[in-house]
C-alpha positions, 0 to 999 in steps of 0.5 A, a space after each residue: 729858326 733864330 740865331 743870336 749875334 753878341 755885340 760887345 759893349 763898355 759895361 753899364 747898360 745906362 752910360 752915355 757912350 754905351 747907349 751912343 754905340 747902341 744907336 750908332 749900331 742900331 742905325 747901321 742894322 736897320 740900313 742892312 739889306 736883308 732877304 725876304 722874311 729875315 727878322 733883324 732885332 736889337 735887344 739886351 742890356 744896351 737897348 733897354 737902357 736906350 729906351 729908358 734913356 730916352 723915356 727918363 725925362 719924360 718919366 721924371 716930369 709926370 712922376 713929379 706932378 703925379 707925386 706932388 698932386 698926390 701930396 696936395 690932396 694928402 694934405 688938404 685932406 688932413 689940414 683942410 687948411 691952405 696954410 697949414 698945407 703950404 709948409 709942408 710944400 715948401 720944405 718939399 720943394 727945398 730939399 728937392 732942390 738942394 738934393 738935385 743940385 747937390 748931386 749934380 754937382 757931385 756927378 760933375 766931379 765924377 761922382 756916379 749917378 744914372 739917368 734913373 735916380 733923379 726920378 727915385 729922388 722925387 719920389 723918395 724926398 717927397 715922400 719921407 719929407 710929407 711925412 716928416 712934415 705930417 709927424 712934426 706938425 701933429 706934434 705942434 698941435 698937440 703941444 700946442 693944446 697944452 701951452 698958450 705960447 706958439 712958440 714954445 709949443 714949437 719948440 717942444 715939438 721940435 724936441 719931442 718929435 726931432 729924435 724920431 725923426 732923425 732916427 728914421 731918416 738915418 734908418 732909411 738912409 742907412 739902408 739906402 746906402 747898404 745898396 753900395 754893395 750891390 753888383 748891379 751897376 744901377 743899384 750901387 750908384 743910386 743908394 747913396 745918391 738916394 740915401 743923401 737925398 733922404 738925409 737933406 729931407 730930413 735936415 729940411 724939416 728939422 730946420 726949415 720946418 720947424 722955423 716955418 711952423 714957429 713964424 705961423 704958429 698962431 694962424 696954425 692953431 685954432 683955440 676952439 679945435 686944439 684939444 687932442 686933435 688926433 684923439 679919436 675913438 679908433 685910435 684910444 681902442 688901439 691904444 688900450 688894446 696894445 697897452 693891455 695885450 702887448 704880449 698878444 699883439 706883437 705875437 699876431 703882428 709878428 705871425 702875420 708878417 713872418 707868414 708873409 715872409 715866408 711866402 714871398 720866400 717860397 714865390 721868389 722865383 715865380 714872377 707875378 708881372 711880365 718886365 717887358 711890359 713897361 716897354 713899348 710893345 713895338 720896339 725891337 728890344 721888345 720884339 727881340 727879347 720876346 723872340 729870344 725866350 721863345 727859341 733860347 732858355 738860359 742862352 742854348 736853343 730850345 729843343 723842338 717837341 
């Protein structure tokens, strides 16, 4: 009923040579001929990663406006402010840049990267960047409650909130970088191409950032509006229910998450999500692929009933 011939390819199913093979060979069955109701399909690593070659671009350019829409409503709905919102874009768009310039220049030189990690970088840099920018600047305006000179408001807030920043960039970053160590091909090179990028938003804010937020200070804040502008009811009771419960709140906190532990330990092996449905269901990857599990499990044929 089914019968699997292996074609041997270079290793890594998102190199340039192994998915020019692939399409050479693809073209060479498809000119085949072939009896009546014999189905010739092409799948395994090197047509996925022919596909998501040529998906990669376009996934690029709508994760980038998906994800720069969703930071513009972020902030206008957190500033309510056309400047305040534009400081953070503009650092965003600085540590893409330099990030994706950088690493091109490094993959010129034979640094290894693939076809996916540009997406990944988008994400992740417009991510802890917004975030970064969220954490410095709500700093500013409390700081910025307490003195009347801008410019020393910036400066404290660049010292108080500049340690946290470091340390989760470099937490976040040291934890990309750990992907070094995969033995998947994809992973080990888009960890520390990632983990770079996540160092350069950081970098960015520190310093651009904060520079954007010394030059506009005094259109930043409004006198009327400054005192404790993030003091409200919710967060004051989960302020003074950590600081009287401490004990309690870290044993609930920490049941919640090892029970969440604990499960996805117990469901690792049970997928939630079918990985062929980000394929287009009419590609022959997808159409050999779903064959092979019907009439093959763990590559020996599947005993009839």
């Amino acid at each position: 009923k089914a019968a699997i011939i292996v074609v041997d390819l270079p290793a890594g199913s998102l190199t340039s040579h192994t998915v020019k093979r692939f399409r050479e060979i693809a073209r060479a069955v498809a000119d085949l001929p072939r009896p009546g109701g014999l189905q010739i399909e092409i799948t395994g690593s090197a047509a996925m990663g022919g596909l998501l070659e040529s998906n990669a671009k376009r996934d690029v350019d709508m994760t980038t406006i998906w994800a720069l829409a969703a930071v513009v409503v972020i902030l206008l709905f957190v500033y309510r402010s056309s400047l305040a919102m534009l400081l953070p874009l503009v650092t965003i768009a600085a540590a893409l840049l330099v990030s994706l310039g950088l690493v091109g220049w490094m993959a010129s030189l034979g640094w290894p990267i693939n076809s996916l990690v540009q997406m990944f970088m988008i994400v992740i840099v417009v991510g802890v960047g917004t975030d970064y920018c969220l954490f410095l600047f709500a700093r500013f305006r409390e700081d910025a409650a307490e003195v009347a000179d801008t410019r020393t408001a910036a400066m404290m807030a660049l010292t108080h909130a500049g340690p946290a920043v470091l340390a989760s960039a470099g937490t976040n970053a040291l934890g990309m970088a750990t992907l070094w160590f995969a033995r998947n091909r994809d992973l080990h090179t888009s960890g520390p191409t990632i983990a770079l990028s996540i160092v350069i938003a950081g970098a960015c804010v520190m310093t651009l950032s904060a520079s954007l937020i010394h030059v506009s200070g005094r259109w930043l804040v409004r006198r009327k509006d400054t005192a404790h502008p993030h003091d409200t009811r919710f967060w004051r009771w989960a302020g003074e229910l950590v600081k009287r419960r401490p004990r309690a709140v870290t044993l609930v906190v920490g049941g919640f998450l090892l029970c969440a532990s604990l499960l996805g330990a117990w469901k690792r092996n049970e997928p939630i999500y079918d990985s062929l449905d980000q394929f287009p269901a009419d590609s022959s990857f997808v159409r050999g692929a779903r064959s092979y599990s019907r009439h093959f499990q763990n590559g020996r044929p599947v005993a009839e009933a």
